[in-house]
ZAMARGU-4260 file (C-alpha; in steps of 0.2 Angstrom, whole numbers, plus 5000, padded with zeros to 4 digits):
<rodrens>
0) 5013/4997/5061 | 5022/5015/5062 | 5020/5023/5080 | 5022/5040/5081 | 5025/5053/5096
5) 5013/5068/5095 | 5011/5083/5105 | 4998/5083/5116 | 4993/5102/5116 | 4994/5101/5099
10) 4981/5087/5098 | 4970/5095/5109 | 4968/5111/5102 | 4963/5102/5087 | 4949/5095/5099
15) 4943/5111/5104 | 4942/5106/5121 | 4953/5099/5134 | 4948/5080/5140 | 4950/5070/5154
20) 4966/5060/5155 | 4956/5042/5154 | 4945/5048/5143 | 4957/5054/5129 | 4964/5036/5133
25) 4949/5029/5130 | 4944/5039/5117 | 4960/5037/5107 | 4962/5017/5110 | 4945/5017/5098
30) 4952/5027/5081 | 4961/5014/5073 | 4976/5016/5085 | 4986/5007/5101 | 4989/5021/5113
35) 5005/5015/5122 | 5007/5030/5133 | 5001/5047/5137 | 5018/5054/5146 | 5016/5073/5151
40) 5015/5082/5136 | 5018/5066/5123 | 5006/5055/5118 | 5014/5039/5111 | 5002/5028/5097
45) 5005/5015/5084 | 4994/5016/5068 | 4986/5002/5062 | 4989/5004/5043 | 4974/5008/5035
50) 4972/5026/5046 | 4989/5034/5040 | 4978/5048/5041 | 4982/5049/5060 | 4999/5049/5059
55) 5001/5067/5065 | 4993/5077/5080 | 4982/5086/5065 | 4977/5070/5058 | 4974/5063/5074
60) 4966/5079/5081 | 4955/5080/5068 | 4949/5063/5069 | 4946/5067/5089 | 4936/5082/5086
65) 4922/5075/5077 | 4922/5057/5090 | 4921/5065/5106 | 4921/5085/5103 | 4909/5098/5095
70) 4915/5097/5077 | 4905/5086/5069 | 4901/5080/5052 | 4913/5081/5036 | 4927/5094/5038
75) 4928/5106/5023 | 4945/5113/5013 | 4948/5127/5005 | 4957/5126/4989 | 4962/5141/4978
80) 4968/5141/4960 | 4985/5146/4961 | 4988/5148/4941 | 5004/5141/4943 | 5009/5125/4933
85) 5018/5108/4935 | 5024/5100/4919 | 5024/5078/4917 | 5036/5076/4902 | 5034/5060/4892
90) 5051/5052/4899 | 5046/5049/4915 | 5033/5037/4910 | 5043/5023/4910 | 5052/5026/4927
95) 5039/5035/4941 | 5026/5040/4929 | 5015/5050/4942 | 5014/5065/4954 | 5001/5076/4962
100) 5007/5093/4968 | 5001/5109/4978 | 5007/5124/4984 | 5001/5128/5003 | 5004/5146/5010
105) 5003/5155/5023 | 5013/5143/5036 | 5020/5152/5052 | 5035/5137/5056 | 5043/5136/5072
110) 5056/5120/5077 | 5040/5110/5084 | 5030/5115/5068 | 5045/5108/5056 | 5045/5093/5067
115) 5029/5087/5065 | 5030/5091/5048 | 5046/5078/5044 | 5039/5063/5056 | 5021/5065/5044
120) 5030/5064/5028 | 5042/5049/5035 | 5030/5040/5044 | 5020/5043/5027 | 5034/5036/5017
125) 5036/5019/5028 | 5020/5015/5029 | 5006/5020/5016 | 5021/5023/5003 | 5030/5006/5006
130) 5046/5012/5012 | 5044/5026/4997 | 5041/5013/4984 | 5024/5017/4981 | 5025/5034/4986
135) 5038/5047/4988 | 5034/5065/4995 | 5044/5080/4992 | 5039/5099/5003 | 5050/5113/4995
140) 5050/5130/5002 | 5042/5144/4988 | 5056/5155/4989 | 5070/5144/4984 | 5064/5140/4968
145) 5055/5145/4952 | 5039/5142/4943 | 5034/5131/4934 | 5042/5115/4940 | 5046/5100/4927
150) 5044/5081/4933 | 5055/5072/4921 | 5068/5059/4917 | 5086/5060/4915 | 5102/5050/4914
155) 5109/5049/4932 | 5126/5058/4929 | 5116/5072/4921 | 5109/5074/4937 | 5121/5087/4947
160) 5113/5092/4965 | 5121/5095/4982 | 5108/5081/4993 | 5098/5087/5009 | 5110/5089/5022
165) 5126/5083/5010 | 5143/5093/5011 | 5144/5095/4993 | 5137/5092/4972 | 5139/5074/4967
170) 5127/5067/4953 | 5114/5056/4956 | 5126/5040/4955 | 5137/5046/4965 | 5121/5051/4979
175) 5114/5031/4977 | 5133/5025/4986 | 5139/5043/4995 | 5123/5048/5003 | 5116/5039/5018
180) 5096/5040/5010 | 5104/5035/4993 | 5111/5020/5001 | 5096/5015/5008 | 5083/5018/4996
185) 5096/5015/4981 | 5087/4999/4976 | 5071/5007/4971 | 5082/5014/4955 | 5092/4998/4952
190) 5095/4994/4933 | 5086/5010/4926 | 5093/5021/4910 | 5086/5038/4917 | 5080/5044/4935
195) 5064/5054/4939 | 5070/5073/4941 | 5061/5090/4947 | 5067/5103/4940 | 5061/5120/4941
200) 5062/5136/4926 | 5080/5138/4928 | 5085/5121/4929 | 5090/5119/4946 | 5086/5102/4954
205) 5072/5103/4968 | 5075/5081/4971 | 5076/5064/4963 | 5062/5054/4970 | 5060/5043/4980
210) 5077/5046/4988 | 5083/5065/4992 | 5078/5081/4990 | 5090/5094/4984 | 5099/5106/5000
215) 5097/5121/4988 | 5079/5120/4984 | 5070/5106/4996 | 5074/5112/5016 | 5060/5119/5024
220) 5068/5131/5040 | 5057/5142/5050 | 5057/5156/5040 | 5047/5148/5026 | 5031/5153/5024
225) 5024/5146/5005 | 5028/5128/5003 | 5026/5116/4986 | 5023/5097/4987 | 5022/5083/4979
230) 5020/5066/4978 | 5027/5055/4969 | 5023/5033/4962 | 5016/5023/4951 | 4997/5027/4953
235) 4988/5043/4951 | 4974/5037/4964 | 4987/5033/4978 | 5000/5049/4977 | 4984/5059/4975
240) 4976/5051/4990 | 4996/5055/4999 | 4995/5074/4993 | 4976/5075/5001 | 4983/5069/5020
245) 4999/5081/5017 | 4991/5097/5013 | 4976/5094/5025 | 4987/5094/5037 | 4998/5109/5031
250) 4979/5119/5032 | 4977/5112/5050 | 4992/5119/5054 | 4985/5136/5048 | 4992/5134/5031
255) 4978/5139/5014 | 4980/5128/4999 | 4982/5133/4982 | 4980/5120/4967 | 4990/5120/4952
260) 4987/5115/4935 | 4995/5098/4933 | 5001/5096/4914 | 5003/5075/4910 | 4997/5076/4892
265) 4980/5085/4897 | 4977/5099/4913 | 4970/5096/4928 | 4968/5105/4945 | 4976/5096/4960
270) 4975/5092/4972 | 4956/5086/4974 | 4949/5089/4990 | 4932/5087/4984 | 4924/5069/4995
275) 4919/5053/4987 | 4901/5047/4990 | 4896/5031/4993 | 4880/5023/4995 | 4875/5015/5010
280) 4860/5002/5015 | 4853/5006/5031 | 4845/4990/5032 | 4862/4981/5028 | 4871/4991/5041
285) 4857/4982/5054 | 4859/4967/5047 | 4879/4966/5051 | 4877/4974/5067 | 4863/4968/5075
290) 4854/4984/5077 | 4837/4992/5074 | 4845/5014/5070 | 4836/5021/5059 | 4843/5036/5047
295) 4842/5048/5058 | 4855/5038/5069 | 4867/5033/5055 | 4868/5048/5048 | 4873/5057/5066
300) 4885/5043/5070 | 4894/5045/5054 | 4894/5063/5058 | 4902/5059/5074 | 4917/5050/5064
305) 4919/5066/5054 | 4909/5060/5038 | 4897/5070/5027 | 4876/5065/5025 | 4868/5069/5009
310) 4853/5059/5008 | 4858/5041/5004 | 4876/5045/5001 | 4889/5047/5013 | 4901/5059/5009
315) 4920/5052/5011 | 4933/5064/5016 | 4946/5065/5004 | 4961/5062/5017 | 4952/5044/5021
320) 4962/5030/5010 | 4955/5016/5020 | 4936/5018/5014 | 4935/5005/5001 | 4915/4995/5003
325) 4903/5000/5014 | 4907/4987/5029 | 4922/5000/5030 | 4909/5014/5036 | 4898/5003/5045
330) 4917/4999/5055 | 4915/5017/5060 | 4897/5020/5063 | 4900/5005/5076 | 4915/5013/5083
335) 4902/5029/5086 | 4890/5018/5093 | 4901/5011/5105 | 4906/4994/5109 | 4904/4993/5125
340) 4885/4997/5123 | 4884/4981/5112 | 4874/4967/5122 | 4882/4951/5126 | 4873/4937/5120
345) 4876/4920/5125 | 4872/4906/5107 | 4859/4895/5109 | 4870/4880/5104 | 4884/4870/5109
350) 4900/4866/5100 | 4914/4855/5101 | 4929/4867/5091 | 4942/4856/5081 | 4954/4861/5067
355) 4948/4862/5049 | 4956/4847/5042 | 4963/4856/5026 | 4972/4869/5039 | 4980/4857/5046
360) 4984/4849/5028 | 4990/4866/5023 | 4997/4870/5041 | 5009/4854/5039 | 5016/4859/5020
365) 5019/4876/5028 | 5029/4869/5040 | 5040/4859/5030 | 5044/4871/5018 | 5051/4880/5035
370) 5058/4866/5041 | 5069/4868/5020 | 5076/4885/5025 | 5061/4893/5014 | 5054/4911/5021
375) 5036/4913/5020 | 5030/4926/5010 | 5013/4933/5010 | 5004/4941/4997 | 4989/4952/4988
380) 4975/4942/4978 | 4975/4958/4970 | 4986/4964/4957 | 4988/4970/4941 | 4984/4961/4924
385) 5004/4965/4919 | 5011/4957/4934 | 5001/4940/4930 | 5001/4940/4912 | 5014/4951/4903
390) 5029/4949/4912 | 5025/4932/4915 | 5024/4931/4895 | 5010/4919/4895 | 4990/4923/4895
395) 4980/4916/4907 | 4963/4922/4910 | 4959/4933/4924 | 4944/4939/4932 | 4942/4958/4933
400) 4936/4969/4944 | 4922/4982/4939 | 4928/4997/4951 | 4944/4995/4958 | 4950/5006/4969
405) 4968/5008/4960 | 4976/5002/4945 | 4986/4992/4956 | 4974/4982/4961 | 4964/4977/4946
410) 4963/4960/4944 | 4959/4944/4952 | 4976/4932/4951 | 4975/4917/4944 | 4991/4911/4948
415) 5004/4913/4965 | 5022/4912/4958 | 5019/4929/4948 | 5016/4937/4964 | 5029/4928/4973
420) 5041/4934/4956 | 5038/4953/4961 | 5044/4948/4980 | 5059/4943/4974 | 5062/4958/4964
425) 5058/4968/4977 | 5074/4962/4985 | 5085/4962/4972 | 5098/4972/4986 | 5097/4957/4999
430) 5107/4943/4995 | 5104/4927/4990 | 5099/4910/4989 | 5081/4918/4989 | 5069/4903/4996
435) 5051/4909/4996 | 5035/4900/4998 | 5016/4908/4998 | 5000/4897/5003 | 4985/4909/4996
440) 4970/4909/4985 | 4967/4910/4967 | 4952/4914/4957 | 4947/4906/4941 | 4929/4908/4932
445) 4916/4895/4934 | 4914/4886/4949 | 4895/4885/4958 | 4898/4899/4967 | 4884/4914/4963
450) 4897/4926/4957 | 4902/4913/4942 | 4921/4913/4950 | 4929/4899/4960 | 4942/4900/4973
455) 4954/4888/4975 | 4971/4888/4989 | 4988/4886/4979 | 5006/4886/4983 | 5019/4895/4976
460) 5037/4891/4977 | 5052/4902/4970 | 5070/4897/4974 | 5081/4909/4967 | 5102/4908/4968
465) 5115/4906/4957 | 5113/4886/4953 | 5097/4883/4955 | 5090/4870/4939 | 5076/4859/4937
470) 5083/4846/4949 | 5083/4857/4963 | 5066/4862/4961 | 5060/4845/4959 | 5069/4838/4975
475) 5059/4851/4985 | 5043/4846/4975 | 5049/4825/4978 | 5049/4829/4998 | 5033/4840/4998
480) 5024/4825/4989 | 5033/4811/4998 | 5031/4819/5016 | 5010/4820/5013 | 5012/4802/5010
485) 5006/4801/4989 | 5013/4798/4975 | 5016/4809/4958 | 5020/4807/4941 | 5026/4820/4929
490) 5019/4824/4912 | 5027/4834/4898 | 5020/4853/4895 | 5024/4869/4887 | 5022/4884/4897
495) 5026/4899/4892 | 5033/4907/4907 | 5045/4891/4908 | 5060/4885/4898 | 5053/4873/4886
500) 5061/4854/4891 | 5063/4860/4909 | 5043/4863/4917 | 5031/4846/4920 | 5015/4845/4924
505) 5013/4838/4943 | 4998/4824/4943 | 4992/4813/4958 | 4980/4799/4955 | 4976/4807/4938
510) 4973/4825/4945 | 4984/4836/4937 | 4988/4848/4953 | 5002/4858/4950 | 5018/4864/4938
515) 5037/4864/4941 | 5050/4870/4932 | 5065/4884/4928 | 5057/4902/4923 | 5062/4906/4906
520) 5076/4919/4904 | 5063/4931/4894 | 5052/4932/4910 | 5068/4934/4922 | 5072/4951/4913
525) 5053/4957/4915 | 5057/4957/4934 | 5073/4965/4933 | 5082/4949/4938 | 5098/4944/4937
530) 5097/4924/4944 | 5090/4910/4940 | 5072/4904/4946 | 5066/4887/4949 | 5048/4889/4953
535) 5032/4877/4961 | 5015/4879/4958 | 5002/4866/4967 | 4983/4868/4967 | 4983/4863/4986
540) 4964/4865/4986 | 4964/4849/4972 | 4978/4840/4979 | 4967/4838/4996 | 4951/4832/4987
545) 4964/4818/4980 | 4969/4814/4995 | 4955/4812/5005 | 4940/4807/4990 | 4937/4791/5001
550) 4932/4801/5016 | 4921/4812/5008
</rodrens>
């Protein structure tokens, strides 16, 4: 979790009000946050990752002002049409395809101001951008550059810029191995043709996301007035949702935002300030929390955490990322309600607690594979259709999800190892043997279950280095099997995401419970790799139920 040190005047100016010393303790400790320290004028918090939205004293302030000061309800942004124009060329489709952009005006820097605009946009970058693979931002100063500004795609060498802060032009090869921020962010372009480029009317380079911006055309000093950002990845909702925390913040500081007209093949305005409305169940709210509010109450607690009312809708600021179902606003209307003015209440029943038998089943496989030198790696059950099927070259079905939130996270998986594929290359920088394991769930339809889908708990195993074959594999497989104390048999199969002649099918007492094999050269160039892949795949869920039929 990111922590950040903010200004403490700052923050309360955003207030309104000056508090007490415990109480903006207190107060703070409730917002999604660990206050480590209040220390004169510094106030010192980590972030829990689904509010980067605090990670500045405006985000922060803001946030305070409607929990325990006099501004209330759902905070309202100005945004003026600008009539200026960003331009999405067709070749950067392949490479970073998206960006959101604004221009916000009007800023009166200093050195503090500056400062607090550099540790939002890093802390940004680390955490809700995935160290900048999922999000890069770029802030340019107006008067370095000139309208309208080109995202695009260009072969690196082309690419002729002096870096932020560099002592002279290189391109943008020589940036990825000269420049400290290309050296650390290198890996995110590793193995592609053409890098993502902006570029404005007369050509000039403002950066090459996700790693630098350009000295020329992207330093912000205090003299700068007029600012354009943009954000940067690989889905519209997220950067849009990125640009919406940046430019609130930029108006907090006394900034006015202008949108332009964002050209990717159609013309929108962005950015989007406009809130999202969700519906919300009174009675459900009740139900989870154990209380008897009525409307009235929910919709002046929800006010209290900075939301809008309009009848049965809650209006969602657009700066909020982390509002996703409606238990995610009842979090909130139970922060505003207090904790401490929950009532205790001791069960009417007493238990004996003992461990679930298949966490300790699960438990004890985990701890073998530790015990083999593998890292354990922990992954989404969501992803994307793509990352489970195509590059995986094999079509399994999937269960979809009616609304999701973002492309990214589409689909229910039906298999681990594809997630576990994307780790690895993820890391293509870090050096190998690569030995990863993941125990989490799967979803397959049918099942009992009401929703039509059943849940099952696999395990996924990738072992990637240089000599890795299908004996290897097997031997980790053997010792997993052996150690459990059952017995296996291997069956001949064709899958597609394995060489054919080097992937079994793993059966105990008849159960077919898992695959094992070598990944399939086709599928290692999807991913970008360059080694071989020995991969496990064992329905644990199964494999339990075989194990223990005579108990149950």
């Amino acid at each position: 979790m990111p922590t950040v040190t903010l200004n403490k005047n700052v923050v309360e100016k955003m207030i309104g009000k000056k508090l007490s010393l415990e109480k903006l303790k207190d107060r703070i400790s409730y917002l999604g946050t660990d206050l480590e320290d209040i220390d004169g004028n510094e106030i010192t918090v980590e972030v829990f990752p689904n509010r980067p939205d605090l990670l500045s004293e405006q985000g922060l302030g803001r946030a305070l002002a409607s929990f325990c000061g006099g501004k209330k309800g759902l905070k309202k942004y100005d945004v003026k049409p600008s009539g200026e124009k960003l331009i999405v060329e067709k070749a950067v489709k392949k490479v970073r395809p998206f960006t959101s952009c604004a221009i916000v005006k009007g800023l009166k820097l200093d050195d503090e101001k500056i400062k607090e605009i550099m540790q939002i946009q890093e802390k940004l970058h680390i955490s809700y951008g995935r160290k900048r693979k999922k999000v890069a931002i770029g802030i340019y100063p107006m008067e370095a550059i000139a309208m309208p500004i080109t995202y695009t795609a260009m072969p690196p060498k082309e690419i002729v810029f002096r870096p932020l802060e560099g002592d002279r032009e290189m391109n943008a090869l020589q940036m990825l191995e000269e420049h400290p921020a290309g050296r650390t962010y290198g890996h995110l372009l590793e193995g592609l043709d053409t890098f993502p480029v902006f570029l404005d009317s007369e050509g000039k380079v403002l950066s090459v996301p996700p790693i630098i911006n350009s000295h020329e055309t992207g330093k912000i000093v205090e003299e700068t007035t007029d600012v354009f950002v943009e954000t940067s990845g690989h889905d519209f909702d997220v950067v849009s949702r990125c640009l919406n925390m940046i430019v609130c913040c930029l108006a907090d500081m006394g900034g006015k935002i202008f949108s332009m007209q964002l050209m990717d093949g159609g013309k929108k305005e962005s950015p989007d300030l406009s809130p999202h409305e969700m519906e919300l169940d009174v009675e459900y709210v009740n139900q989870r929390l154990g209380l008897e509010l009525k409307e009235g109450d929910v919709k002046s607690l929800l006010e209290k955490m900075g939301y809008g009312v309009n009848g049965k809708k809650v209006l969602v600021p657009a700066y909020r990322c982390d509002v996703l179902h409606q238990v995610d606003l009842i979090e909130d209307i139970a922060i505003a309600y207090g904790y401490e003015h929950f009532e205790e209440e001791i069960p009417h029943v007493a238990t004996i607690g003992s461990e679930d038998a298949f966490g300790k089943f699960v438990g004890k496989i985990s701890t073998l594979l530790v015990g083999l030198g593998l890292l354990e790696a922990k992954t989404y059950h969501l992803t994307t259709s793509e990352m489970q099927r195509t590059k995986m070259d094999c079509d399994i079905p999937l269960i979809e999800l009616e609304n999701p939130s973002t492309q990214e996270y589409a689909v229910c998986r039906g298999w681990v190892v594809p997630s576990l594929m994307e780790v690895l290359m993820g890391n293509k920088h870090h050096e190998y043997p690569q030995k990863l394991f993941d125990v989490g769930s799967i979803f397959q339809k049918g099942g009992k279950e009401e929703s039509g889908v059943a849940e099952f708990v696999r395990l996924g195993l990738v072992l990637a280095e240089d000599h890795i074959d299908y004996t290897k594999i097997r031997q980790v497989l053997d010792y997993i099997i052996r150690s459990i104390g059952a017995e296996y048999t291997i069956e001949e199969v064709k899958h597609n995401s394995f060489l054919s002649g080097r992937v079994g099918r793993v059966v105990v007492e008849g159960v077919k419970v898992g695959y094992v094999g070598e990944i399939k050269p086709k599928v290692l160039d999807n991913f970008g790799l360059e080694v071989p892949v020995g991969a496990l795949e064992i329905n644990l869920t199964e494999l339990f139920s075989v194990l223990n039929k005579d108990n149950e």
